[in-house]
Every structure is written in C-alpha cells, then in structure tokens.
N, C-alpha and C positions, 0 to 999 in steps of 0.2 A: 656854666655847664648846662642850667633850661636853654639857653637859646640854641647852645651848640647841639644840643637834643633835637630842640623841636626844628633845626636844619635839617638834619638827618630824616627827623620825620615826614618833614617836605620832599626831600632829598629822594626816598623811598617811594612817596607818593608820585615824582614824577618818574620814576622808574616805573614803575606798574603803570601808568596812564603809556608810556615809550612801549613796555611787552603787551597790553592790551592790542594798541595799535600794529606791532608786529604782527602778534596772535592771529588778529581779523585779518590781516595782508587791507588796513584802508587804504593804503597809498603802496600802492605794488612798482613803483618807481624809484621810490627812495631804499636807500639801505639802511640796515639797523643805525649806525653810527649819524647820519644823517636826520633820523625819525628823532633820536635823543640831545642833537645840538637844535634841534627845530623846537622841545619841549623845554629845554631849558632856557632859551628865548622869548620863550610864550608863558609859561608856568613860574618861574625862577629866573628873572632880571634878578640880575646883581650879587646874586645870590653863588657864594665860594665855596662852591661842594664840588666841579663840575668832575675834576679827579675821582671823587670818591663814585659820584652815577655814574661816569664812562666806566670804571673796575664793574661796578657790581653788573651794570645792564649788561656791556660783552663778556665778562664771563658768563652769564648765566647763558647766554646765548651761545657760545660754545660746547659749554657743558650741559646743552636742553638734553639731550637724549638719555646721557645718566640720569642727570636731575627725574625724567620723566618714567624712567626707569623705575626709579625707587619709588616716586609717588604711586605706581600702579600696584608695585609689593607691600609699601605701607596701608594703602585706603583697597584692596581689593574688590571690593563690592562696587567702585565707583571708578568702572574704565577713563582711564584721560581725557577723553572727546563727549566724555557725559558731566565733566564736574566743569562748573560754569566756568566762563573764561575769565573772570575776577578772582576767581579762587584758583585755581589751579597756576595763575601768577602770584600769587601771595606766596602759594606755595612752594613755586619754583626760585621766588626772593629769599624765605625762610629756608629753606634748603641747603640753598648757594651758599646764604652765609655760615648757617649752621655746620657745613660741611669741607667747605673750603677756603672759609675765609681765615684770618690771625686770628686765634681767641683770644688773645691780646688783645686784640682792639674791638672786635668785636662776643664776647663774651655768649656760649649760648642760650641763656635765659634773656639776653638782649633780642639776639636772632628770631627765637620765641615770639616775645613779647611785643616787638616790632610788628612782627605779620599780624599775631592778633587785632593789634590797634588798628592797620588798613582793613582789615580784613572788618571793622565794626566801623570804620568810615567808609567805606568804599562796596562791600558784598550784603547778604544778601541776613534773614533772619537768623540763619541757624550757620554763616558762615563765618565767625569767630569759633564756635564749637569745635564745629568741621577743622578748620587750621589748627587747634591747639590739641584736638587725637591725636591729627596724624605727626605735627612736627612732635609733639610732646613723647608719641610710641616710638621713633626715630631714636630721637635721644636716650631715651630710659631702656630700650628696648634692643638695642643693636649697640649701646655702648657710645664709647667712640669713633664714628669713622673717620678715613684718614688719617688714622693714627700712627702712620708711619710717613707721614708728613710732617716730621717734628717741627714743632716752633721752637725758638730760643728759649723762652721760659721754660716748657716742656724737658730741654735739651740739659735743662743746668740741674733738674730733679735728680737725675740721676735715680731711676726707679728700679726696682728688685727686676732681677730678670728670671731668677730661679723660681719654679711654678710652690714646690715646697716649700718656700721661703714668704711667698705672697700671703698680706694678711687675711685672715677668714671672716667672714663677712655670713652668720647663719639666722634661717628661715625658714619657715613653717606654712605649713597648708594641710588640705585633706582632698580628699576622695569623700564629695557628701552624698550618703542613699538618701530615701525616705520612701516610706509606701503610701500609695494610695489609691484604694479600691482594689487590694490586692497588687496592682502594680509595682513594680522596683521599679525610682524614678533617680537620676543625678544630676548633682548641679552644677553649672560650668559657667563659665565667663569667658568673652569673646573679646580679642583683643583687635589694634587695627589694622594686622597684619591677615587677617581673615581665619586666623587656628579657633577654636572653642578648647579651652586650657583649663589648669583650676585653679581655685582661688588660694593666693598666697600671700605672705608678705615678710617686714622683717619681728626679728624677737628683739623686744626693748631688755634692758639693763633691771636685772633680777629677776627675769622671769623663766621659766623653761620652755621646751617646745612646744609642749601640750598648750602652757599657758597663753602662747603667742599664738599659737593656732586658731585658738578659739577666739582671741580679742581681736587679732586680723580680720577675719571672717565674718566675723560682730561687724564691723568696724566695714566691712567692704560692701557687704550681703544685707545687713539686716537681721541675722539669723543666729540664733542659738544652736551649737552644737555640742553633742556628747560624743564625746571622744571611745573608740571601741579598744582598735589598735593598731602598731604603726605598721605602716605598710615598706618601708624605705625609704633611703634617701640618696639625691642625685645633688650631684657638684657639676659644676662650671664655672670657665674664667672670665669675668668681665671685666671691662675698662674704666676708670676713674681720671676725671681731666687732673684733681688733684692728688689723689692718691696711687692712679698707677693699677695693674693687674691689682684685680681680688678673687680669690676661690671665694667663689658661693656656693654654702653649704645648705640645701634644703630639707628638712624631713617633712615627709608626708605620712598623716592619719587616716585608717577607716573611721567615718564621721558621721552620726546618725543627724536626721534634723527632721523638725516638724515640716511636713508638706505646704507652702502655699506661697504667695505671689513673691516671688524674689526681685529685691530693688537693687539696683549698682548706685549704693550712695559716693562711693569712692572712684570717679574715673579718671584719676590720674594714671600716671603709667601705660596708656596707650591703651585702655580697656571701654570696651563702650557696650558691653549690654552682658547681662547674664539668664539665664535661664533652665530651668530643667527640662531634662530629656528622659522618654522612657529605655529600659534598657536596653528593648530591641534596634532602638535609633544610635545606638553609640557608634555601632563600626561605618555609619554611614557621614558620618561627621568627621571635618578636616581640624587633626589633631598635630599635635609636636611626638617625634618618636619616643623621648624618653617617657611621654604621659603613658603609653600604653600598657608597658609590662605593671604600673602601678592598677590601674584600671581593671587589668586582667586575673591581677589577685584579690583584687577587692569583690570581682564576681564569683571569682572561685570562694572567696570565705561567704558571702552573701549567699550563694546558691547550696553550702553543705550543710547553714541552717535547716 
C-alpha cells in the first residue's frame, strides 16, 4: 500500500511538472497528450501509473475553465493569473480530483491531502496554507459537488430524499458587539469565499445552544463571551458523502465581548482571518444574505440601549 502510494505520489508530481509546462506554453508545438507521454519517459521509466496520469492530466485539461472558475469564487482576493503557476496547478489537481473524480477510489481528504504534500515539495512558503483554505473551504463549505453524479457506492445508500425527514444537525453562533472609546465595534470572520460572516460552530452532546456558542467561539476567537439574547435562527440543507442531506439548524445570540486583538485559532472550514469592524463599516462589507436581518436586530437592540 506505501509504495502504491508513494506511485501516486509521483504519479501526481509528474502531472503538475506536464500542467506547469502547459501553463507556461514552453514547447508551443507539442500537445498536452504529447508534453505528458514526454514526462513520463523522462520523470517515471517504468513506472505503471500511465492510465491513472493520462485520466487525471486530460481531464483537468478539459475541465480548466470550471476548475478555474471555482478557484476564482473560492480564493477571491487572489485573481487566477496572480496565484503562482505551482499553485494554481496544485489546485486545479486538488479540484479535479476532489470534484470529479470516484470517491471510491479517490476519497476527498486524499484529494486534500495529496495537493498539500506538492504543494510543500514543489511551491512556495505559505503555499501549502494557501491550497488547504481553499480546497479544505470547497469541501466543508459547498458540501458536495457533483453530487448528482452518483457513484455506485453512493447509489446502493439509498438516502432520505424527504427534506422533513433529513437528519438535524444543530449549531450556534452570535452576533459579537463590544465598545471601545465609546464606539460599537463587531466581530466577524472571513471565509475563503471572500464573505466576512460570523462566527459559528457545532453543539457537542449535552450541551445547549448558549453553551455551544460560547465554547465555539472560545474555541475559534480566542474570546470570552456573555450571552445577552437570542437573536434567531436559520436552517439549511447540506450534503454528507456518508450520511446524505442534513437540515442544519443554527441559532444565533446577541454576544457581548471584551474589546481587543482577535486571533483565528481555528481555521478550518475555509476560514482565514477574523477581525472587528466598527459599526459604521458593516453595510460596506460583503456579507451572505441570511447574515443580515440578524445583524440588523442586533443594532436595533444595541441602539435602544
């Protein structure tokens, strides 16, 4: 199983040296199919993968413009022709597999885990980081795509289709103020889809929502909060490779916190930086729509103190 691994892992690496080479157009004479029986001759004698790199190089090659697509809606801040050309092939490997390949065979925490490793052999100081926001916000963050691409596996689940019937899956958050110097400030977290959201998470086994809200938050921020009161709560349905639809139940609190340097200890889930805003900057800030009716009673009860 290592060796048949660290093929793969070769396997991979000559695929990203075959799209670099694309990428750059160095040999504008050859075609893709061509650039990749050329590396597997050069890079991999001998070596019985060539099945598995021709699938994965021409697909991604067909599928560049979706692939490219989505990279630009997951890492927003980092146009496609600005993220280095090592990375943005790691990422259009991670992608491919993540998205269109068997999870059968390739499983997505493999897909993941895979890029990261080139991406720590092959890119740049901060470009492991980089590849595991964006594929990791992918994943946790849009569910599953392709999901009406059934695999066999998938097909034999036979999963709930009725949306009342889907198991509930419930979660907590807040709406944090805090003052200082007179100011009303809030604190948000910035995922890698480019929104500024808030911070949430799930409720463990025996606790309530206040209780989860608060250790979430602990747990994400750094921060201590006092809970005031609940402001609502929003459902949606997300996708499970093994469990199928879940309604996700969230409740959100009004959330008091002491003022001062907020850290994102927890950046999984596609989350990469947090910070407070005063309250005249909110409406200038790109949010998700259900945030806002919360947000907007939180200044209604804040402002009739």
């Amino acid at each position: 199983m290592q060796f048949f691994m660290a093929n793969r892992h070769l396997s991979r690496s000559i695929v990203l040296q075959t799209l670099f080479e694309w990428d750059f157009a160095v040999d504008k004479d050859l075609v893709p199919k061509e650039m990749l029986d050329h590396n597997i001759e050069e890079f991999g004698p001998g070596l019985d993968d060539s099945d598995f790199m021709t699938e994965l190089f021409l697909g991604i090659v067909k599928k560049k413009s979706i692939i490219d697509e989505i990279i630009e809606k997951a890492a927003p801040d980092w146009p496609i022709d600005k993220i280095s050309i090592i990375d943005r092939n790691i990422l259009r490997i991670g992608l491919y597999e993540l998205l269109f390949e068997d999870r059968t065979q390739v499983p997505p925490k493999v897909a993941i885990n895979e890029s990261i490793e080139l991406a720590k052999s092959f890119g740049g100081e901060n470009s492991s980081k980089f590849i595991n926001g964006v594929l990791g916000g992918v994943y946790k963050e849009i569910g599953e795509p392709g999901k009406n691409d059934v695999s066999k596996k998938k097909a034999n689940k036979n999963f709930e289709t009725d949306p009342s019937k889907f198991p509930i899956e419930k979660k907590a958050g807040a709406v944090i103020y805090s003052y200082n110097e007179s100011v009303t400030y809030f604190a948000f977290v910035h995922d890698v889809f480019g929104y500024w959201t808030l911070s949430k998470g799930g409720i463990e086994e025996g606790e309530n929502e206040e209780e989860g809200a608060m250790r979430e938050i602990k747990e994400e921020l750094g921060i201590d909060i006092k809970i005031k009161e609940i402001l609502g709560k929003n459902e949606y349905i997300a996708s499970h490779p093994e469990k199928g639809k879940i309604r996700k139940q969230v409740t959100f609190f009004l959330a008091e916190a002491v003022y001062g340097d907020l850290v994102l200890y927890n950046k999984s889930g596609g989350l990469d930086d947090a910070k407070w805003f005063p309250l005249e900057e909110i409406s200038s800030l790109k949010m998700y729509d259900n945030m806002i009716p919360l947000l907007t009673k939180a200044v209604e009860i804040l402002t009739k103190k």
